[in-house]
C-alpha positions in Angstrom: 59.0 56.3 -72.1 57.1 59.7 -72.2 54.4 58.2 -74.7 53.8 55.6 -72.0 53.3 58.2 -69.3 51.1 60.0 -71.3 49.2 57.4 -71.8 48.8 56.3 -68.6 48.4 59.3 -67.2 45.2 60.0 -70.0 43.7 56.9 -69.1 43.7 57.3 -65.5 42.0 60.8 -65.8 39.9 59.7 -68.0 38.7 57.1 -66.0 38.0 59.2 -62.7 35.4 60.8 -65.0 33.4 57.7 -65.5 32.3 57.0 -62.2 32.7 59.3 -59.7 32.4 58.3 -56.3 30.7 61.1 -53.4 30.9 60.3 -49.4 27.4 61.1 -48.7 25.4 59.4 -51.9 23.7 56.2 -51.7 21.9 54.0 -54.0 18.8 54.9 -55.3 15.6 54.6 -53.5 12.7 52.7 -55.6 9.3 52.1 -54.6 7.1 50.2 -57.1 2.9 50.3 -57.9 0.8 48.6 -59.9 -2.6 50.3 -61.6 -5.8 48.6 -62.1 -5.3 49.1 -66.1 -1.8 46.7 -65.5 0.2 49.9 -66.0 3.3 50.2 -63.4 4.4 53.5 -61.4 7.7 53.6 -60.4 8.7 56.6 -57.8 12.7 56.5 -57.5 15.3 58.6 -55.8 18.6 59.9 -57.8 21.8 58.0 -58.2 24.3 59.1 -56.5 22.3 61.9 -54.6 22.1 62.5 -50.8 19.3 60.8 -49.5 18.2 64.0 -47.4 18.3 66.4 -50.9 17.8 65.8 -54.2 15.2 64.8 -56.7 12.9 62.0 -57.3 11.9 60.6 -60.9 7.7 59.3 -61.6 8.2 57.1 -64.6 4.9 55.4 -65.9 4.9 52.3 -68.0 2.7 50.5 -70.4 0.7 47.6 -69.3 2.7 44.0 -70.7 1.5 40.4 -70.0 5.9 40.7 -70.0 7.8 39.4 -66.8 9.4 43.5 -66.4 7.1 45.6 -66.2 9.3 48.4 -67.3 9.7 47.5 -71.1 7.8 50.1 -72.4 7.9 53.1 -71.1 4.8 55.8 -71.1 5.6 58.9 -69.7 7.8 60.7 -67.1 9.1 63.8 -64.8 11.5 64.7 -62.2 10.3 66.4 -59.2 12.8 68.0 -56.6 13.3 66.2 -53.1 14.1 67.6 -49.8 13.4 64.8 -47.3 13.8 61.3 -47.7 11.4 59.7 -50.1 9.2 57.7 -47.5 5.5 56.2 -49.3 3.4 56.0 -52.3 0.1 55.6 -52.3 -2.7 55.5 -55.0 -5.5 57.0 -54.0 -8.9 58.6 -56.1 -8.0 61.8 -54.3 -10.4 64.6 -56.0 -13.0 61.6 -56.7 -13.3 61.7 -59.9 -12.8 57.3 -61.3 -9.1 58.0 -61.5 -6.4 56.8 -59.3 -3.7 59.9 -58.6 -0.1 58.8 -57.3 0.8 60.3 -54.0 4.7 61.1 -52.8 5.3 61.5 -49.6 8.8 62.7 -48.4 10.1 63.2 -44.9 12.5 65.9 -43.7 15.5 65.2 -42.4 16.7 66.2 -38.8 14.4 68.8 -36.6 10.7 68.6 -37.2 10.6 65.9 -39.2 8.1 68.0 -41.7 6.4 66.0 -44.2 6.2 67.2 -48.3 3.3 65.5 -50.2 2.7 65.8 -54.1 0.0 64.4 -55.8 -0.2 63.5 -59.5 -2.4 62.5 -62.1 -2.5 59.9 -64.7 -4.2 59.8 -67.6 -4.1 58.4 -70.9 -0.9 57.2 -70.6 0.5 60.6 -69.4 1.7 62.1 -65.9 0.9 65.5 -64.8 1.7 66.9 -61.0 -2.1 68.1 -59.2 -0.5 69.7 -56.4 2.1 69.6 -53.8 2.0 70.8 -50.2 5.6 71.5 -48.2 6.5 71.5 -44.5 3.0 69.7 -43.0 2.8 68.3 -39.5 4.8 65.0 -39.1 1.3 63.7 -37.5 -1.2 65.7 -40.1 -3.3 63.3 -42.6 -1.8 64.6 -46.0 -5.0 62.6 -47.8 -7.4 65.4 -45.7 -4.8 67.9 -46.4 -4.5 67.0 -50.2 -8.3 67.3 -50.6 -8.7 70.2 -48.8 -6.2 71.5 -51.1 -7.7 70.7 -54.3 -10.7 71.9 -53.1 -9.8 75.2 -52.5 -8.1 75.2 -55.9 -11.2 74.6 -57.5 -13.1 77.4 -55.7 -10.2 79.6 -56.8 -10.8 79.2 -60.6 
């Protein structure tokens, strides 16, 4: 009888290790793009995370005439989040033939403050440009981003 309570007892702690489950976390976020080369972006939120903190993963994969797009992967990172993860947008931002990956978060509650990071790809790699915290809810983050990189140049 003890062996069976043991037993049960293991399994069931065992098991609330596997999957926990928190209030406050929702599914993932995903937002999906597609680059002139074929090669698909994919911006998504963390499991399990609150959707006004966390992190956000950029995953790049390798162009494939395959129905998912996300057989091969390329290249990756995890970027911290404090906002909900609103847009993506490809854009030539420091106008050089390449198309950089914009995220745009949104805070959460008073203000409304938007984050913006910008990142490059190339050669099948991702690398973050810059990112620019607590901007204007109504403030272009493209004229902002430019400006930024800009200045960044006349720094060096």
């Amino acid at each position: 009888m003890h062996n069976i309570t043991f037993i049960i007892t293991l399994l069931a702690t065992s098991m609330s290790f596997v999957n926990p489950v928190f209030a406050d976390s929702h599914p993932p976020l995903s937002l999906e793009a597609q680059l002139p080369q074929g090669q698909t972006l994919v911006v998504e939120t963390g499991a399990g995370e609150a959707q006004s903190i966390g992190s956000y993963s950029v995953r790049l994969y390798h162009a494939t005439q395959d129905k998912n797009k996300r057989t091969f992967f390329a290249s990756g990172l995890i970027a911290e989040r404090a906002g909900t993860l609103g847009a993506i947008e490809l854009i030539d931002l420091n106008e050089n033939g390449q198309l950089e990956l914009i995220v745009i978060t949104r805070s959460v509650g008073t203000g409304n403050y938007i984050n913006v990071a910008a990142y490059a790809i190339a050669q099948d790699r991702i690398r973050e440009l810059l990112t620019l915290n607590d901007l204007a809810p109504d403030q272009d983050v493209i004229t902002s981003l430019k400006h930024a990189l800009l200045a960044n140049k006349t720094d060096e």
